[in-house]
Structures are given as structure tokens and as C-alpha cells.
N, C-alpha and C positions, 0 to 999 in steps of 0.2 A: 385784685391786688395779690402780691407772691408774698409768700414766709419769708424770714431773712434768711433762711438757709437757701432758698431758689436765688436770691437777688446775690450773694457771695458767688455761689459758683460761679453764674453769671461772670460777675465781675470776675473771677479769677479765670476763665475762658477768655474773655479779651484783655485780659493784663498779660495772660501767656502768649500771646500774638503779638503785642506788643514788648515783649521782654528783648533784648540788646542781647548779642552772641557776639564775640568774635570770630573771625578766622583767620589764622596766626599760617603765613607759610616759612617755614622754617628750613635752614642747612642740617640735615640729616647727623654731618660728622662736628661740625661747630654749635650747633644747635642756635644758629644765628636768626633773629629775625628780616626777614625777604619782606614780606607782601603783610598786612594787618585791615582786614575787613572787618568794620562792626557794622552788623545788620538782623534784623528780626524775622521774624514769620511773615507777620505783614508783608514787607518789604519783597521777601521771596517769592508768596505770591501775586502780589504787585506786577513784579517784575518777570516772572513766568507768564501770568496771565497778559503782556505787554506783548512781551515778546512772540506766545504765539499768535496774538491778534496779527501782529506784520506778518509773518512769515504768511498765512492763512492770504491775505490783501497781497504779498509780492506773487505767492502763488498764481491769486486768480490773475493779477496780471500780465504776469509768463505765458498761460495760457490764453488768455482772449489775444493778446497781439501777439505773439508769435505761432508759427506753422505745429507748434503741439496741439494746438486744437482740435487739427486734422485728425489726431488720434483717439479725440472720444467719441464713443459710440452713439448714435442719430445726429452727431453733427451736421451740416449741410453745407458745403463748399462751395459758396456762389461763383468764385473765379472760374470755378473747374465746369461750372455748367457754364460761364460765359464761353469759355475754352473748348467745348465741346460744341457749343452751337455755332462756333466762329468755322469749327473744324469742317461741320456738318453743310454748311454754306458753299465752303471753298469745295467741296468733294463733290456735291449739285453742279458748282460751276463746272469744274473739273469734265463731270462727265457729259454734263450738254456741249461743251466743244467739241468733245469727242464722238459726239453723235453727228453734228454735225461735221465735223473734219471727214468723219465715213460718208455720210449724204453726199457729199463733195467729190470724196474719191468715186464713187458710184455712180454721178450722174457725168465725172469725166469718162469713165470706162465707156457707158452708155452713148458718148459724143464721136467717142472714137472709133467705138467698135461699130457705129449707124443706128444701134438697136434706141433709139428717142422713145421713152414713153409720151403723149402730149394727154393723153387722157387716162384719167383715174377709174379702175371698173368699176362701175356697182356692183353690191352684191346682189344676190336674186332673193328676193322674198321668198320662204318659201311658206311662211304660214298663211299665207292667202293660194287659192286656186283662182287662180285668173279666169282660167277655161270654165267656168261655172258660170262668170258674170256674163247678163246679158245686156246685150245695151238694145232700148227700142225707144223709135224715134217719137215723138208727140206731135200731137195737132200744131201745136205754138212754134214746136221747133220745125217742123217742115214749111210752114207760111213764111217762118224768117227764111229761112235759105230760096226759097224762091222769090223775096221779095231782093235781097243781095244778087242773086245770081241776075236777077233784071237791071238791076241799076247798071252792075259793071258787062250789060251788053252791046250797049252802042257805047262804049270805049275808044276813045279818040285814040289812045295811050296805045304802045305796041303790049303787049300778052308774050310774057315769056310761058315758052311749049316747054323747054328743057326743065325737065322738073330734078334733076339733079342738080342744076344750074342755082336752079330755085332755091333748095336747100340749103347750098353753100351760102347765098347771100342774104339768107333768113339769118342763118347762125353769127353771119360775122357781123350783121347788125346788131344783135345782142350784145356781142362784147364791147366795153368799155373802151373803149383807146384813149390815151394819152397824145396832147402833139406832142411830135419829135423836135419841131423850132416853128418858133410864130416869126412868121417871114410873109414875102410876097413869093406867089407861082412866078417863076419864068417859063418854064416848060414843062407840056401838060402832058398825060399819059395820052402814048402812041405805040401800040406794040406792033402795028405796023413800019412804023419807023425802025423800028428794035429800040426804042423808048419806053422800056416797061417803068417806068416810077417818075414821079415829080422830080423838077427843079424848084428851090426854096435859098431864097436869098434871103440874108437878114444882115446882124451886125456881126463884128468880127470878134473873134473870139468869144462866139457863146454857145453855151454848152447845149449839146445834143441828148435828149435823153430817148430812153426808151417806152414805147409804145405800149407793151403790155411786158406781164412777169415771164420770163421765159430763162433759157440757158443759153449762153456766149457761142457758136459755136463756128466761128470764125473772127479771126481779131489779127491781123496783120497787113502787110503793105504789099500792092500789087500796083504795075508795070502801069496801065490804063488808067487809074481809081484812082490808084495813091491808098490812103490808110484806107480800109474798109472793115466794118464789123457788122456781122452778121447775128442773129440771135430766134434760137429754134423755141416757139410757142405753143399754146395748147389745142387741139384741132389742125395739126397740121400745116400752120401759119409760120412763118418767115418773114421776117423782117429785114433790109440789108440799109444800111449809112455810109454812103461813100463818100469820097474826095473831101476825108475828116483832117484836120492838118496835124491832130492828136488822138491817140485813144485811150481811153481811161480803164477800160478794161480789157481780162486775158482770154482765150479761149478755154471752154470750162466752167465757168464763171456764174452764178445764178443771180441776175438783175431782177431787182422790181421793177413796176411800170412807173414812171416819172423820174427815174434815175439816172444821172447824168453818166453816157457812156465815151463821148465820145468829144473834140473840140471840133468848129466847123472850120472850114479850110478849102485850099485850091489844089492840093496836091493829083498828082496823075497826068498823064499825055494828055486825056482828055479832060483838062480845066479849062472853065470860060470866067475864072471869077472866084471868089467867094461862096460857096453855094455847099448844099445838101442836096445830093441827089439820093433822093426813096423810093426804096421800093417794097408791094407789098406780096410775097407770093402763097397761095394758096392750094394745095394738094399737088403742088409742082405747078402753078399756072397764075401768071400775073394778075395782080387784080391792078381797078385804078382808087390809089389811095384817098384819093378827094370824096370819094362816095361813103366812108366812113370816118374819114380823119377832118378837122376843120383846122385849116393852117394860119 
């Protein structure tokens, strides 16, 4: 419990808070009264303490929604990273055209100039010595080859001698081929005849594609053929599409295998029809394409 001198002051500290003041605005030369405020301590700081509460709350809100944000230190600008990596996209894209638009120009210079790469070098190992390994033959493996080399001795079958011959038709087995058009043969490889490639009839108007991925390296219309497109491959392979009534693609050009290059057609002097005439040539030498291709 307080003395009555503690509970007076008391009270006389909140009666003076509470005390009424005017505030009188007055005409300087008539000494008129303008404006008459009556108001206390209380009320002042009431109304102080009011007013800064807003001000402090419009503040924050000036700042979170509007661009001042920006302005204080470890903010973190999500737009501006979204902005960035939108940027950082298109400049990716940007320069993979541009690698390829060069790939492009490069494999036409290469078309024009004759210089065709078709095969990619390997490199040469050089952490292994080859010249160190020995190879020797085993029991198991010499009984097999003499048991093979018997079977295929009484060979009804002819024996290719040409062992370069050989090779060629080892490797082109290997690769995959695409058909050019599922048709019927009308006429079969004769290079006897000067028939180097099939006849392939089918329906009209459907599309020709190509055989394996290769480069365009003729695409326009001649005298005998009509439209013809030609397309240089890996190993030295060639591919040619005559008497197309359309072609799809230009000289230059880098087709995938199963991609539509060309329409079929009758055009050329020498038209019997509707047809595809293929051919498939090999280190400069026709091959017959029925032996690798199923039409």
C-alpha cells in the first residue's frame, strides 16, 4: 500500500495528461479569432502515437509492392532471375543454329568442292602398345577352324575369290537401310543391260524416302530421268531416285534415313509409268539393291 503523498502525485500525473489546453489561431493585426483547438496531452499523444503507427504500415506497403524494393540490400529479385534464365535459353538456342547453319555451310563447300568426308577418323590409342600383344592359337580354337573349314568344302554354293569384293559386301551388309518405297520390282538389276538399279512401282503420289543419313548431293531435273536426287553416304555409298515427279529436297542438304525426299512420278524421256527407278552405287560401282534392301 502507498502513503497518501505517493497516491496524490499519482493522481496529479494523470490529471495533468488529462488537463484541456486550447489552441487559439489568431489575426496577428485584428487579433481576431481563425481556428480554436481544445485538446490535452492525452489526446496528443494519442494522436502522434496514431499517426506514426500509419505512416510506419503505408511505408511498409510502398515498399513490398512497388519497384523500391529493389533498393534494399539482400533483396532478391525473382523476375529478374526469371529474366535472366529466359535470356540465358534463347542465347543456347541462338548459338546451336548457329553451329549448325556453319555445319551446313561446311558440308556444302565440301559437296562442291568433291572433298565428301563419309567416314569419321578414329583416334589412335596411344596408351596401349599393340606391337607387344601376342595372339596364340589354342587346341579348342584350331579343332574349330578345321572343323568349319570342312563343312564349307564340298560347297555346292560359288566361293567368292575377290577378297576386296568381299569386304565391300561384308560392310554393306552391316548397314541398316531404310526402304525407299514399298512397291512391286518391275525390273530387276542388269548392268549388263545398263540397268544398274530396280524398278518399283507403287501408289501415286507417295513419298520417297531415303535409304540411310547421308548429304543431298544432287537435286534437280534432267532430260532422260526427269527430277532426280541423288544423296552421298558413309563408306562411299550413293544412293540416286529418279523419274520423282517432285523433290523435297535441295542440293546440300543433310537427310536422315527414312525421310521423305522426294514424290514418285513418271517424269523423263525415259518413263514407262509411275515407278522409282534405284540405284545403289558403291566405291563408283553398282551394286544390286535387292541384296540389301527389301522392297
Amino acid at each position: 500500500m502507498g502513503t497518501p503523498k505517493t497516491k496524490a502525485k499519482k493522481g496529479k500525473w494523470y490529471d495533468r495528461l488529462r488537463n484541456k489546453y486550447r489552441l487559439v489561431f489568431m489575426n496577428d493585426e485584428t487579433l481576431e479569432e481563425r481556428f480554436t483547438f481544445r485538446l490535452s496531452r492525452l489526446n496528443v499523444f494519442v494522436a502522434l502515437g496514431t499517426l506514426t503507427i500509419v505512416l510506419i504500415f503505408l511505408t511498409s506497403i510502398l515498399i513490398a509492392f512497388t519497384p523500391l524494393r529493389e533498393y534494399i540490400p539482400g533483396y532478391t529479385n525473382i523476375r529478374l532471375q526469371k529474366d535472366l534464365y529466359a535470356l540465358q535459353r534463347k542465347s543456347d538456342s541462338i548459338e546451336l543454329a548457329l553451329i549448325r547453319k556453319d555445319q551446313f555451310i561446311r558440308n556444302l563447300k565440301d559437296v562442291i568442292s568433291g572433298d565428301i568426308k563419309t567416314e569419321v577418323p578414329v583416334p589412335k590409342d596411344t596408351l596401349r602398345r599393340y606391337s607387344d600383344i601376342k595372339l596364340t592359337r589354342s587346341v579348342e580354337d584350331s579343332l574349330l577352324r578345321v572343323q568349319i573349314e570342312n563343312q564349307g568344302k564340298y560347297s555346292l554354293y560359288k566361293i567368292e575369290n575377290n577378297e576386296a569384293d568381299s569386304k565391300k559386301r561384308y560392310s554393306l551388309g552391316n548397314l541398316l537401310f531404310f526402304t525407299p518405297l514399298k512397291g512391286v520390282i518391275t525390273s530387276e538389276f542388269d548392268p549388263a543391260g545398263r540397268h544398274f538399279g530396280v524398278d518399283v512401282v507403287s501408289k501415286e503420289n507417295e513419298a520417297i524416302k531415303a535409304v540411310l543419313d547421308g548429304t543431298v548431293i544432287f537435286s534437280d531435273w534432267t532430260v532422260e530421268t526427269g527430277y532426280v536426287i541423288a544423296i552421298q553416304h558413309q563408306q562411299n555409298l550413293v544412293s540416286v531416285y529418279k523419274h520423282n515427279s517432285a523433290l523435297l529436297k535441295k542440293q546440300g542438304e543433310i537427310v536422315k534415313a527414312g525421310e521423305a525426299i522426294a514424290i514418285v512420278g513418271e517424269s523423263g524421256e525415259l518413263k514407262t509409268g509411275p515407278h522409282l527407278h534405284f540405284e545403289l552405287w558403291s566405291d563408283g560401282s553398282p551394286v544390286d539393291p535387292k541384296e540389301y534392301i527389301t522392297f
